[in-house]
C-alpha positions as CSV (number, residue, x, y, z in Angstrom):
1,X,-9.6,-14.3,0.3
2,X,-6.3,-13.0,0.9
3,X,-7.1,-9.5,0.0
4,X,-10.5,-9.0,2.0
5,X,-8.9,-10.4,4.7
6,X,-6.4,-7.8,4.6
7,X,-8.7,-4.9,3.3
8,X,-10.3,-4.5,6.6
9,X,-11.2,-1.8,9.0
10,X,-8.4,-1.1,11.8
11,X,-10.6,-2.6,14.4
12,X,-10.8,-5.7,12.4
13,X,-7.9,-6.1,11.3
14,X,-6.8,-5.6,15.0
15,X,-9.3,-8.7,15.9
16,X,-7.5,-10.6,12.9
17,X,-3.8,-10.8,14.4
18,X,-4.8,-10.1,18.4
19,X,-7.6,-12.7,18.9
20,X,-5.7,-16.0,17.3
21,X,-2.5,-14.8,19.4
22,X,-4.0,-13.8,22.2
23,X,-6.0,-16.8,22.4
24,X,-2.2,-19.1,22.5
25,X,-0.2,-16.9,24.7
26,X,-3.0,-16.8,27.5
27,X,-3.5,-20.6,26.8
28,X,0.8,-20.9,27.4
29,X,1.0,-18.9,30.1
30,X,-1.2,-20.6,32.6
31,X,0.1,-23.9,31.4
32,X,3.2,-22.6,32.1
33,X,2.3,-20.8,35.4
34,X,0.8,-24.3,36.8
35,X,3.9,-26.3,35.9
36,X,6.7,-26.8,38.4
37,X,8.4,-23.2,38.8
38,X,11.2,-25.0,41.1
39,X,12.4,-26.8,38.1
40,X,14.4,-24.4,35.7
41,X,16.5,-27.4,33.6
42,X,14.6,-25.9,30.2
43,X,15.5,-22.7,30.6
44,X,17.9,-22.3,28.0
45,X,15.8,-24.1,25.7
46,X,13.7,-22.1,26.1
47,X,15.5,-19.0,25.6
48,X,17.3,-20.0,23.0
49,X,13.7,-20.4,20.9
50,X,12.5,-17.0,21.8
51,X,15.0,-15.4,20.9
52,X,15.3,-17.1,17.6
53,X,11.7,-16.6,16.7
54,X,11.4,-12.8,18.0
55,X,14.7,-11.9,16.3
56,X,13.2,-13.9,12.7
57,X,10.0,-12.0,13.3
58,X,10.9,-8.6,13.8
59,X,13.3,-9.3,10.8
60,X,10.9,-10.6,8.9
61,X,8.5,-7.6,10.1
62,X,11.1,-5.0,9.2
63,X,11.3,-6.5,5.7
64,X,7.9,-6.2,4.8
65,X,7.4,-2.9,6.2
66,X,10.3,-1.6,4.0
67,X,8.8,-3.6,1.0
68,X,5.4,-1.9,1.2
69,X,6.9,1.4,1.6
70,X,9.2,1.3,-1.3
71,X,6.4,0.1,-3.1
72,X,4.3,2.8,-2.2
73,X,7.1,5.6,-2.5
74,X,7.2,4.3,-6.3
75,X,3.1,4.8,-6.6
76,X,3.1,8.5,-5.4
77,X,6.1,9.3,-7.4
78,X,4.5,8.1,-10.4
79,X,1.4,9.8,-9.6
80,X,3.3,13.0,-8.9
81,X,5.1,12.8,-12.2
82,X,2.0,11.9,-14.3
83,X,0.3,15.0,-13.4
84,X,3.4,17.4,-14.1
85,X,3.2,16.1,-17.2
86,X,-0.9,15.9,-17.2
87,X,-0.4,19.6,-16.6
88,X,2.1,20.2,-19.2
89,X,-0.2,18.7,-22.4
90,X,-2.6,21.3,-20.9
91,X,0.0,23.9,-21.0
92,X,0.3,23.3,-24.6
93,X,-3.3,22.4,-25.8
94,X,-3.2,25.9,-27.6
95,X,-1.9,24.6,-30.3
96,X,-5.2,22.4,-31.0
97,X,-7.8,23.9,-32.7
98,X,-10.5,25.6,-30.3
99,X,-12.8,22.6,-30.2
100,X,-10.5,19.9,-30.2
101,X,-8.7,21.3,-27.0
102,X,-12.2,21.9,-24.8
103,X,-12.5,17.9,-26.0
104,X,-9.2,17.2,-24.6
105,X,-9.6,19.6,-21.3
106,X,-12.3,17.7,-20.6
107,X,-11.3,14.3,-21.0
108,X,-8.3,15.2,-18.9
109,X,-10.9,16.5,-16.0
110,X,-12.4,13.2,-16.6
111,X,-9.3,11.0,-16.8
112,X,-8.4,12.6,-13.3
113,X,-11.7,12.2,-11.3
114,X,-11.8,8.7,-12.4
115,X,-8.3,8.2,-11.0
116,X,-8.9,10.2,-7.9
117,X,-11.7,8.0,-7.0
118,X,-11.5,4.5,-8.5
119,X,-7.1,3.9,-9.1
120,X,-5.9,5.7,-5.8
121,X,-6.6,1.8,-4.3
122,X,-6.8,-1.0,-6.8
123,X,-4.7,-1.3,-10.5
124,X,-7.5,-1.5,-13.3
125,X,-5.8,-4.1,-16.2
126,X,-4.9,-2.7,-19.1
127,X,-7.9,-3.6,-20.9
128,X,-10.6,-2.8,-18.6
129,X,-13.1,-0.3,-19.8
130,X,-13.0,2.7,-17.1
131,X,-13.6,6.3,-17.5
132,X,-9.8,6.9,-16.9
133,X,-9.3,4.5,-20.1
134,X,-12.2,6.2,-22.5
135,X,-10.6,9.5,-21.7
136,X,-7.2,8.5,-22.7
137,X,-8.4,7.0,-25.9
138,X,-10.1,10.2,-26.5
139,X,-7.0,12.4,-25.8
140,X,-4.7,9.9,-27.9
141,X,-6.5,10.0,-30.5
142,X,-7.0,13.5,-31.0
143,X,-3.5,14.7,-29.9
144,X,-1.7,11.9,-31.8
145,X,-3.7,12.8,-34.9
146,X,-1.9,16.5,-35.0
147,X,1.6,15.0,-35.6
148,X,0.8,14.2,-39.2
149,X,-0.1,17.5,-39.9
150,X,2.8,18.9,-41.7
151,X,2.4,22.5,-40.5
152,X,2.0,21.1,-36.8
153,X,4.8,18.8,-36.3
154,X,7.0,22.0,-35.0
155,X,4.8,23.3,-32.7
156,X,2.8,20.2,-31.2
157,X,6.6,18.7,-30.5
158,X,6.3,19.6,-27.1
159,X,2.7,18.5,-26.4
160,X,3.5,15.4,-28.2
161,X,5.9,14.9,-25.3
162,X,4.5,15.9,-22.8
163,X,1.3,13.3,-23.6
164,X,3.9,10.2,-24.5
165,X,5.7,10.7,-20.8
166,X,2.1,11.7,-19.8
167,X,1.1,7.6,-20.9
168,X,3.8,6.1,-19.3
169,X,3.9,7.9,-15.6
170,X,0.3,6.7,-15.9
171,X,0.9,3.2,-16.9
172,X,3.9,2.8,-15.0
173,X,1.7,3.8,-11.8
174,X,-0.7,1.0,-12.7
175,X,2.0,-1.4,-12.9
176,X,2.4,-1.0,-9.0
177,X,1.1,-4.3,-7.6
178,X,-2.1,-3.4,-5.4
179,X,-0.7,-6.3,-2.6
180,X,2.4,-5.6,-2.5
181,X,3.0,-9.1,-0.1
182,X,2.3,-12.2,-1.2
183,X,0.1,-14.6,0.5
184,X,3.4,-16.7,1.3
185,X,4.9,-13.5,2.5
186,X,1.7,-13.1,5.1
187,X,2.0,-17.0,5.7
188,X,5.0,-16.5,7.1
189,X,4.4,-13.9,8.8
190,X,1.1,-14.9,10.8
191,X,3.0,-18.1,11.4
192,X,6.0,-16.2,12.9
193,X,3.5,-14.8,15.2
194,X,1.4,-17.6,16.2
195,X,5.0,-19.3,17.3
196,X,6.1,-16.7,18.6
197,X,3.2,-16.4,20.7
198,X,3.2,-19.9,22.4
199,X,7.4,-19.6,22.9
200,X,6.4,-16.5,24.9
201,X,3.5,-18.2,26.7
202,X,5.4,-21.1,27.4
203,X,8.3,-19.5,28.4
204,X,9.3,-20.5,32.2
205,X,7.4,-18.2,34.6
206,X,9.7,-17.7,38.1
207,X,8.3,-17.4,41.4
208,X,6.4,-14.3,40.4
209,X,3.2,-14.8,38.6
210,X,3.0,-10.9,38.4
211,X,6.6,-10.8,36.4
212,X,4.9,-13.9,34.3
213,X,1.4,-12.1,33.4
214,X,3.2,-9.2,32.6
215,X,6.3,-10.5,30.3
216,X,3.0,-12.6,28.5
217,X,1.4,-9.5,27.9
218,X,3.8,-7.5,26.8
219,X,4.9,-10.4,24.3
220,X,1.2,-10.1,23.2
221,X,1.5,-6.5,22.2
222,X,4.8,-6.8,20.6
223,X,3.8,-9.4,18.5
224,X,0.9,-7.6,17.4
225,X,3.0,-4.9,16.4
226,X,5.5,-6.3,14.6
227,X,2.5,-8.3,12.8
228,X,0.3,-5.7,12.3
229,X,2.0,-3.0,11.2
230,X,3.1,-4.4,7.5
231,X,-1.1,-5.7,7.1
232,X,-2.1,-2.0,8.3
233,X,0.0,-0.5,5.8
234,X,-1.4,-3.4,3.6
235,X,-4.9,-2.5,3.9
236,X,-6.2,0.1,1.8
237,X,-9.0,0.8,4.9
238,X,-6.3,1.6,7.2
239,X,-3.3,2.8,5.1
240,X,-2.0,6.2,6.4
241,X,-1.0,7.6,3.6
242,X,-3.7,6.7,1.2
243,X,-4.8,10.6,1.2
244,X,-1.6,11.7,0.5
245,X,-1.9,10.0,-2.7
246,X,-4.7,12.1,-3.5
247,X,-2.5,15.0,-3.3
248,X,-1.2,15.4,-6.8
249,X,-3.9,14.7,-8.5
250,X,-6.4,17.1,-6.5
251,X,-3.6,20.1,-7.4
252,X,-3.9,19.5,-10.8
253,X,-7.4,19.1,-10.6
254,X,-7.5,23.0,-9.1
255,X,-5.7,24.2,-11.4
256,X,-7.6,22.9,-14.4
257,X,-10.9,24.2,-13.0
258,X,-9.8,27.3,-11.9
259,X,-7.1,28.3,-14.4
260,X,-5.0,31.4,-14.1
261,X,-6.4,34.4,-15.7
């Protein structure tokens, strides 16, 4: 439930944080607009909360948005590496013989469109039975099979690297968790903004509903920024960069279908 909740369109996801807090600051604010403005005993009270809950939830905010990024640096650097070293087993695929390289181009071609399309947004287990996996099993097994050929240990040493650190990038990028927050993590962080939103709403409005309206509102929008901005990043809908992740992999695509000559 988590997860489609956060895997939303913009607009919804937009709906998802601004309608519940919306709905409590405009609720607080008249409240507090048709209480006594003359009496200002709670002020400090008052205070005191928002600026313990807006300071927690931009911390909080901050955190999260730092968490998802790190985790997301650590995705396209993986990606990035396992395609330097997708291209260097090509590199070296002349020390197959003729038929068992076109087998191993191609599974490589495969392996890559599979990722491209299906692993730029979700982590396939380890045993799930992909395209991406059947190609790998198919490239293992004919690669790996060259190191026990006594006149090809010398010269497959490289590709035999290149394919091992190949396995890992690729496995290492899998091991990036797809929801990087937890749902206690987005617990906390809804409920930061929900409280948030009825501090602000209740905070004492002075002799100037205008001044009132307008600190409400502009509570509102922070809130929904500070709230929003770790579930957009979240959301592989909205995600920014989810086309840069493409990035790598679509280079080394090129290059194997249009090789240099």
């Amino acid at each position: 439930m988590y997860e489609t909740l956060v895997n939303t369109p913009g607009w919804v996801l937009l709906l998802e944080v601004g309608v519940p807090t919306g709905v409590i600051i405009v609720v607080a604010t008249i409240v507090s607009l048709r209480r006594d403005r003359s009496d200002r005993s709670n002020d400090n009270v008052f205070t005191s909360a928002a600026r313990f809950i807006g300071v927690s939830l931009a911390f909080l905010g901050a955190f999260l948005v730092a968490d998802v990024w790190q985790e997301e640096a650590k995705w396209r650097s993986s990606a990035s590496l396992e395609f330097e070293y997708a291209q260097s087993v090509v590199n070296h695929l002349s020390v197959l013989d003729p038929a068992d390289a076109r087998i191993v181009r191609a599974s490589m071609h495969d392996y890559a469109t599979d990722v491209l399309a299906n692993e730029r947004d979700r982590r396939p287990g380890a045993s799930t039975d992909t395209v991406a996996a059947r190609a790998m099993t198919t490239m293992d097994d004919i690669i790996t099979g060259y190191q026990d050929r006594p006149n090809n240990k010398a010269r497959s040493a490289a590709l035999q690297r290149s394919f091992v650190n190949f396995q890992e990038q690729g496995a290492q990028r899998r091991a990036t968790p797809e929801m990087v927050m937890s749902p206690f993590e987005v617990l906390a962080l809804a409920g930061g903004g929900l409280v948030a939103a009825l501090i602000m709403g209740l905070y004492p409005a002075g002799p100037s509903t205008a001044a009132k309206v307008l600190q409400a509102t502009a509570s509102w929008l922070v809130i929904i920024a500070i709230v929003g901005t770790p579930l957009a990043l979240e959301s592989n809908q909205v995600r920014p960069n989810l086309n840069a992740r493409a990035q790598p992999i679509t280079d080394f695509l090129d290059r194997l279908d249009h090789p240099p000559q």
